[in-house]
Every structure is written in structure tokens, then in C-alpha cells.
Backbone as CSV, one residue per row, in Angstrom:
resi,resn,N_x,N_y,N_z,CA_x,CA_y,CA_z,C_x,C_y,C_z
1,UNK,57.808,-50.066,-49.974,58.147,-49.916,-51.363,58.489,-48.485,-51.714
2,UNK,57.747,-47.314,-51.345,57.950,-45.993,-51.766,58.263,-45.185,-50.047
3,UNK,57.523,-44.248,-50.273,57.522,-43.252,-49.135,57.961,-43.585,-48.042
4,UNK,56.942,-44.231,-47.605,57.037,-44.965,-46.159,58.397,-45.590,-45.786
5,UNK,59.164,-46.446,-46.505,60.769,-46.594,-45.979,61.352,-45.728,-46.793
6,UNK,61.283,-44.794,-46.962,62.649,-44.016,-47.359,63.084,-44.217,-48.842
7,UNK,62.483,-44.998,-48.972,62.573,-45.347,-50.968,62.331,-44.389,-51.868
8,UNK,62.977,-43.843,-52.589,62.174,-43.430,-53.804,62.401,-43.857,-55.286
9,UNK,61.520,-43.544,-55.963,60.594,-44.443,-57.073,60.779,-43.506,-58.292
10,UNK,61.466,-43.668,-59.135,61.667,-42.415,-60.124,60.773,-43.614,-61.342
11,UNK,60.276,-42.847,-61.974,59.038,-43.282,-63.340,60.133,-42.434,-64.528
12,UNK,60.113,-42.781,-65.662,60.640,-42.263,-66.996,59.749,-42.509,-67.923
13,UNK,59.212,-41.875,-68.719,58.814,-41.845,-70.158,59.450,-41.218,-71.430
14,UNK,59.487,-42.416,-72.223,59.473,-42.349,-73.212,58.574,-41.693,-74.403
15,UNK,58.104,-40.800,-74.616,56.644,-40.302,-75.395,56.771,-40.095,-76.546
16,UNK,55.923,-40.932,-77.287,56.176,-41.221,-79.347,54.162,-40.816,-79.011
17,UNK,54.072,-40.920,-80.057,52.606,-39.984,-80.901,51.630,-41.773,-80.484
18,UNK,51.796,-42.624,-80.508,51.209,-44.138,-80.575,51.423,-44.270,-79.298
19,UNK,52.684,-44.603,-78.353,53.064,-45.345,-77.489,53.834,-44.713,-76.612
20,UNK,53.962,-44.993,-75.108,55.377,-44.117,-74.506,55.843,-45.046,-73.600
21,UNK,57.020,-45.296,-74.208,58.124,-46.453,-73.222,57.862,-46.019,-71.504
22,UNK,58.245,-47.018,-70.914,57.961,-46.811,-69.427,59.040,-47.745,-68.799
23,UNK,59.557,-46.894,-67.649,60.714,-47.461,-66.851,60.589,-47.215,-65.307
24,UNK,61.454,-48.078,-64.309,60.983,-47.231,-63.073,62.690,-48.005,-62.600
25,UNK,62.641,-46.684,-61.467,63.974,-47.376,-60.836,63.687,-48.744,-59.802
26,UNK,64.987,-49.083,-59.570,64.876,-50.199,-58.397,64.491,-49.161,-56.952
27,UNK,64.249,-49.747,-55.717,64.007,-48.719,-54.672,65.014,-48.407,-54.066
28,UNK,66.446,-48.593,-54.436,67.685,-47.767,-54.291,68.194,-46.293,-55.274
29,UNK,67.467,-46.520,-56.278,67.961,-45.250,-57.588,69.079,-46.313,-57.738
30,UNK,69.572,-46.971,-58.458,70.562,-47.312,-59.100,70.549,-47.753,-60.378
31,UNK,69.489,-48.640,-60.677,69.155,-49.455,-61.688,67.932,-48.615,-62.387
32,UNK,67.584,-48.877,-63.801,66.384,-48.610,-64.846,65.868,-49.943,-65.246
33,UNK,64.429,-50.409,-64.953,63.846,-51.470,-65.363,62.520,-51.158,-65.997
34,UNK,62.371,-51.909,-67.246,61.725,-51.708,-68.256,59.945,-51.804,-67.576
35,UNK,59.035,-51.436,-68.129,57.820,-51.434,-67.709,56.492,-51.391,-69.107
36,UNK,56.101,-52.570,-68.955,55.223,-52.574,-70.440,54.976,-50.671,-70.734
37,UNK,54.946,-50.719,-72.329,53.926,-49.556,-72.529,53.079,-49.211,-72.536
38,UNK,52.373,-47.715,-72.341,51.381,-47.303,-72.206,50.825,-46.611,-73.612
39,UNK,49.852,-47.387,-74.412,49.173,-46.119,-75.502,49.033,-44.948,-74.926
40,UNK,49.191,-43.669,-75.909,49.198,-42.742,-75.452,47.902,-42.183,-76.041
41,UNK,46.885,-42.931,-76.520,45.832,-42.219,-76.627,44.617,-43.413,-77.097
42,UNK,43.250,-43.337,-76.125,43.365,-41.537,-75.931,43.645,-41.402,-74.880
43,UNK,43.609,-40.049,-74.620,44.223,-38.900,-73.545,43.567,-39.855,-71.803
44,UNK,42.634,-40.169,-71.667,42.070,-40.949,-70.655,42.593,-42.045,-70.109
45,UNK,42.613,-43.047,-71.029,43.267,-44.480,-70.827,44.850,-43.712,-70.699
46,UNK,45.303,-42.931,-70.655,46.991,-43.301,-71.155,46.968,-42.133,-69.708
47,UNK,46.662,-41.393,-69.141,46.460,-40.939,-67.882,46.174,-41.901,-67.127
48,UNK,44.916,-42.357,-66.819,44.791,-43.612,-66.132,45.772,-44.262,-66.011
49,UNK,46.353,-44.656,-67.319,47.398,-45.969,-66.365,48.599,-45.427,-65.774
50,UNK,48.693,-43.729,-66.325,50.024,-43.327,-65.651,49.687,-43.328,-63.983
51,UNK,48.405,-43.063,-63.956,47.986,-42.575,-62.249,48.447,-43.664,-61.433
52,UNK,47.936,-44.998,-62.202,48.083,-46.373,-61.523,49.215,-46.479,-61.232
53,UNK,50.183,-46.013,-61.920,51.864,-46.618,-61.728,52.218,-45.551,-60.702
54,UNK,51.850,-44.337,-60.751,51.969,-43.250,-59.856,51.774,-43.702,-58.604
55,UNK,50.664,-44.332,-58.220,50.320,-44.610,-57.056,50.686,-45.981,-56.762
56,UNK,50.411,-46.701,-57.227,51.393,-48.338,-57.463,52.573,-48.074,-56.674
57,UNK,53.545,-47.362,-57.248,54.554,-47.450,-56.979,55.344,-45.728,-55.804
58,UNK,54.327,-45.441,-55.740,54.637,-44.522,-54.472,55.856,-43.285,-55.501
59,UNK,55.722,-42.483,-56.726,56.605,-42.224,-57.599,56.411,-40.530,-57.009
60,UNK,57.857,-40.299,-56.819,57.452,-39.128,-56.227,58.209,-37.869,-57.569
61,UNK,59.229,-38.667,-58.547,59.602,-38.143,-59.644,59.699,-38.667,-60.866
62,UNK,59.335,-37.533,-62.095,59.218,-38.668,-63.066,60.001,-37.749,-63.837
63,UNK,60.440,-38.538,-65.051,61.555,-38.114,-65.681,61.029,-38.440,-67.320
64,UNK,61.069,-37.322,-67.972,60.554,-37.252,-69.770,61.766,-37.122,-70.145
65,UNK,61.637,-37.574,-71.446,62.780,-37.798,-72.481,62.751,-36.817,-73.211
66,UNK,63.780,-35.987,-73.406,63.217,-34.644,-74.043,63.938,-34.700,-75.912
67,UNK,62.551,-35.068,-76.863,63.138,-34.766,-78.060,64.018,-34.110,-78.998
68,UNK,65.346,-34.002,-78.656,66.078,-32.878,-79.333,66.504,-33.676,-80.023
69,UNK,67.007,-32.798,-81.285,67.213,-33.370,-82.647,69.343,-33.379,-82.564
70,UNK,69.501,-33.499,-83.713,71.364,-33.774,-83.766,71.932,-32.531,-83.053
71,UNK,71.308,-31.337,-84.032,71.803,-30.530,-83.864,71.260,-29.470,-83.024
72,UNK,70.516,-30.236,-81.973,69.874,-29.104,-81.086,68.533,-28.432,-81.191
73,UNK,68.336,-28.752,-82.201,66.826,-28.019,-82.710,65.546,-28.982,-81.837
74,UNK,64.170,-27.831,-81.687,63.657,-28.781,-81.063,62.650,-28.583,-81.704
75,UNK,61.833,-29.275,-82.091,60.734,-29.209,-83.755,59.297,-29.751,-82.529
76,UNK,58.418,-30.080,-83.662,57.229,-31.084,-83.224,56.992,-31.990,-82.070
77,UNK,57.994,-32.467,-81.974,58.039,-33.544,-80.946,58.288,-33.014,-79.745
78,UNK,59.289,-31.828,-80.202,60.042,-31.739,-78.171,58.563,-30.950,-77.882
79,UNK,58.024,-30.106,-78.561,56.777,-29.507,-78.063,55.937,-29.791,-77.586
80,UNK,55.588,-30.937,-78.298,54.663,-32.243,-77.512,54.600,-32.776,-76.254
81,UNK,56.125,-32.745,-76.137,56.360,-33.228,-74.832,56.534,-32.086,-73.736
82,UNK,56.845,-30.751,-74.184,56.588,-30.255,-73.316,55.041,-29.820,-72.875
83,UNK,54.321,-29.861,-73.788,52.940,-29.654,-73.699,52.543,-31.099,-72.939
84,UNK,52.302,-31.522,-72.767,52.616,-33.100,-72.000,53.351,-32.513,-70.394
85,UNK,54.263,-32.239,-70.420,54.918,-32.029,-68.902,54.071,-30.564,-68.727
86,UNK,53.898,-30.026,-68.843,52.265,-28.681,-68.471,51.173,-29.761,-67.901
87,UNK,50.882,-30.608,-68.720,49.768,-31.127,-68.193,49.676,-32.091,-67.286
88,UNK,51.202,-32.831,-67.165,51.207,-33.573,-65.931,51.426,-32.621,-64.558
89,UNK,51.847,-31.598,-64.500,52.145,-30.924,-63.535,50.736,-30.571,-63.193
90,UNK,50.028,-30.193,-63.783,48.674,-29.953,-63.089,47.951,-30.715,-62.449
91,UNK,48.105,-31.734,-63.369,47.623,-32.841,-62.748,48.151,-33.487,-61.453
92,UNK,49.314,-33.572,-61.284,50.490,-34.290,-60.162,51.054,-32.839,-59.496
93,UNK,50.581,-31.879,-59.109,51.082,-30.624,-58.781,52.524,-31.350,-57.696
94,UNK,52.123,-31.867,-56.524,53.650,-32.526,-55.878,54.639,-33.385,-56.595
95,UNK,54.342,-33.865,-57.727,55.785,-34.996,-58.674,56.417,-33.478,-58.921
96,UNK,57.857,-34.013,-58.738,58.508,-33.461,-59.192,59.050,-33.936,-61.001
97,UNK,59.298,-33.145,-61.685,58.983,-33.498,-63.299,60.544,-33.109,-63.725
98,UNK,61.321,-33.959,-64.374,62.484,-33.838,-64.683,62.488,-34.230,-65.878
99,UNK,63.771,-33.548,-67.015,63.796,-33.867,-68.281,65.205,-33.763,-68.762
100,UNK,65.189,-35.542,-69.492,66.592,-35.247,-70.135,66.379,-35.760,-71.779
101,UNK,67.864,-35.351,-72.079,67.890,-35.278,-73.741,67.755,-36.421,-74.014
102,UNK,66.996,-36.938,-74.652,67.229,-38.494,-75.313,67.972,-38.557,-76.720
103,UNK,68.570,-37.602,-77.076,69.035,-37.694,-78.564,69.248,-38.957,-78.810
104,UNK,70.142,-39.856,-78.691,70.375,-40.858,-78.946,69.593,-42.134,-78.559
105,UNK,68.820,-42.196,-77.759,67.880,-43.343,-77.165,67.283,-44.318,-77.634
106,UNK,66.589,-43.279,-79.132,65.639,-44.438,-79.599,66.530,-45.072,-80.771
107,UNK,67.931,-44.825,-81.117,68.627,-45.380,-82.249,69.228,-46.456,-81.144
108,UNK,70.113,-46.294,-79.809,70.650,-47.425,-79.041,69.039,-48.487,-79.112
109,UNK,68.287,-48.062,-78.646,67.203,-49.455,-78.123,66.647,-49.877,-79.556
110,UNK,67.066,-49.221,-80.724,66.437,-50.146,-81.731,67.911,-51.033,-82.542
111,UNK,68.917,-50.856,-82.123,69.978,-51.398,-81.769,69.304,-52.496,-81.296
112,UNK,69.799,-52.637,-79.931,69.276,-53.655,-79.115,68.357,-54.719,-79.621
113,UNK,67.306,-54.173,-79.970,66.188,-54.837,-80.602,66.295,-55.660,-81.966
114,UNK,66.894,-55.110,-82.699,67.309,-55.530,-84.143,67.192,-56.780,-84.223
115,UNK,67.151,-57.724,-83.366,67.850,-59.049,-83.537,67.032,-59.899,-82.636
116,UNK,65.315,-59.178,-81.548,65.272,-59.814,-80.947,64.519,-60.182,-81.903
117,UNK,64.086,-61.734,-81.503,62.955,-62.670,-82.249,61.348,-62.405,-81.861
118,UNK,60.431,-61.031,-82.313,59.694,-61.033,-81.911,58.813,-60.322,-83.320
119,UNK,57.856,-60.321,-83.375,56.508,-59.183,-84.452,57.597,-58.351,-84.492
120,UNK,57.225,-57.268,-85.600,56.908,-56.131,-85.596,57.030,-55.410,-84.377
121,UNK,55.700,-55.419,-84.274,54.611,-54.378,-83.570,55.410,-54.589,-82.014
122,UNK,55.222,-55.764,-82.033,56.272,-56.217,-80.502,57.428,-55.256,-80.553
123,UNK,58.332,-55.422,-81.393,59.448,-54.814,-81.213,59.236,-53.181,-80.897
124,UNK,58.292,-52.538,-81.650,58.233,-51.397,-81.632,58.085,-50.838,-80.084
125,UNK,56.874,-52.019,-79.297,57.043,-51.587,-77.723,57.780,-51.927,-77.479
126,UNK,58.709,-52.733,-77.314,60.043,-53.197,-76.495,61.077,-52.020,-76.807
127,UNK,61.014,-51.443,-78.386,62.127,-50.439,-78.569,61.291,-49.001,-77.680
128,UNK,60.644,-49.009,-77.002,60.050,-48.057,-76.390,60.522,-47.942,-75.056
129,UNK,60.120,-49.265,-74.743,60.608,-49.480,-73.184,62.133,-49.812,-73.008
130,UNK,62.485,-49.631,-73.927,64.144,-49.744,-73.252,64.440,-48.356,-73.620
131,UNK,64.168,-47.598,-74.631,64.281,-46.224,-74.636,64.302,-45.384,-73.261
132,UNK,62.954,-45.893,-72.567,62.702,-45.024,-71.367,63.585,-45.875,-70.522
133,UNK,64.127,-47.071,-70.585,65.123,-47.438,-69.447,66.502,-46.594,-69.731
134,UNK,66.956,-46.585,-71.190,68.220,-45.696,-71.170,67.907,-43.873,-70.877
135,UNK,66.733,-43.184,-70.865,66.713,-42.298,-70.419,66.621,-42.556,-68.927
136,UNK,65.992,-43.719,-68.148,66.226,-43.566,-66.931,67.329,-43.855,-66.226
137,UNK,68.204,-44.136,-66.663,69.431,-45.023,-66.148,70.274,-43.831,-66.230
138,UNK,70.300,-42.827,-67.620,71.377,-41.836,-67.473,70.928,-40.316,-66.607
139,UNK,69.419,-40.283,-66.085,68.990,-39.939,-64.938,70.010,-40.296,-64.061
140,UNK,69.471,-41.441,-63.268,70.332,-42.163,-62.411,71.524,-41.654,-62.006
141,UNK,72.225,-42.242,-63.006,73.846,-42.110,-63.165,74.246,-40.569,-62.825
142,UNK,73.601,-39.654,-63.360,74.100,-38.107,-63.260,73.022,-37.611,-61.901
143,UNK,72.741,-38.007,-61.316,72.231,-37.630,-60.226,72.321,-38.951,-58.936
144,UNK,73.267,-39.561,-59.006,73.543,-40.594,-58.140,74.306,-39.538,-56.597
145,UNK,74.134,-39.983,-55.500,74.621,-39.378,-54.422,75.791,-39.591,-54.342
């Protein structure tokens, strides 16, 4: 699945203040497939389950969605997340930690969503996890061999 054949396993998050979308590639890098969400707090449980998928899935890079606003500005949120990628690096000193812009992400996946037949609250994780699939997919795509 990971290491051992030659696979590698790219992880993406999505990170909102409640919840952070979760994606992982196929074991070619080609594809982004959605992965329930993880609460992001507290700080314990929402580590924990990142470790699990870490090791689950043999993930040797993970990829954050980096909050920038229209016009470039990066406020509250992108800080967060970089304070967030500090602390996974300590933690995961060998993942390599990659970050792209999500400007547009969470308006396409609530697109998407608009129309599915589900709660609320449902939708809100589903618009999470496809978030982190379109940040992982345009990973992908711009770093394809």
C-alpha cells in the first residue's frame, strides 16, 4: 500500500476552526479521494486520528490548504494554519509538509454540495471533504511526473 512497493500516499487537509476535510491520493498520485472528517478539537482526538491515517496509510506527504483571501491577504485563518503546520512538523519531523492556496475551494465544494440531499450538519462535512479533495487533486495535477 505505501512504502514498501514504491507507492506513495499524499494526505490533504482541509482546516476550518470545527472540522478539517480529509483526502488521500490513489497509490499512483493521480486521483484525490475524499476521507470522512476529522474534528479538530480537541487538540488530542484530532492528532490521534491524524496519526492513524498517517500510519494507516504509509503517508509520507501531506498537503494543507493554505487560507488566502481574494486579494492575497492572509488574516486569522492562514495563521492558524500555519501555526498548525509548526506543529505537525514536530510532531512528524520526516512528512514532508506542503501547502497550497485554496482560495477558491471551499466556494467550488459548497457548489457541489448545494443540491446534495443530506442535514445540514452533513453537508457541512461533506463540503469539507471535497474541499480537501480539490486541494488535493490540484497538488496532484501541478506536481504530476
Amino acid at each position: 500500500m505505501g512504502k514498501g512497493t514504491g507507492e506513495v500516499r499524499v494526505l490533504a487537509l482541509d482546516v476550518g476552526t470545527v472540522r478539517v476535510g480529509v483526502a488521500i491520493s490513489d497509490p499512483l498520485g493521480l486521483t484525490a479521494q475524499p476521507l470522512p472528517t476529522i474534528q479538530r478539537k480537541p487538540d488530542r482526538a484530532f492528532f490521534e486520528g491524524l496519526a492513524a491515517l498517517i500510519d494507516e496509510y504509509e503517508i509520507t506527504v501531506l498537503v494543507l490548504g493554505l487560507p488566502i483571501g481574494l486579494s492575497g491577504q492572509r488574516g486569522d485563518s492562514f495563521q492558524r494554519v500555519e501555526a498548525l503546520r509548526g506543529e505537525l512538523a514536530q510532531r512528524w519531523p520526516s512528512l514532508v509538509i506542503e501547502r497550497v492556496d485554496e482560495r477558491f475551494t471551499s466556494s467550488m465544494a459548497q457548489e457541489v454540495t448545494k443540491n446534495a440531499p443530506r442535514k445540514r450538519k452533513q453537508k457541512k462535512g461533506l463540503t469539507d471533504q471535497i474541499a480537501a479533495q480539490l486541494i488535493l487533486q490540484d497538488y496532484l495535477d501541478r506536481n504530476r511526473k
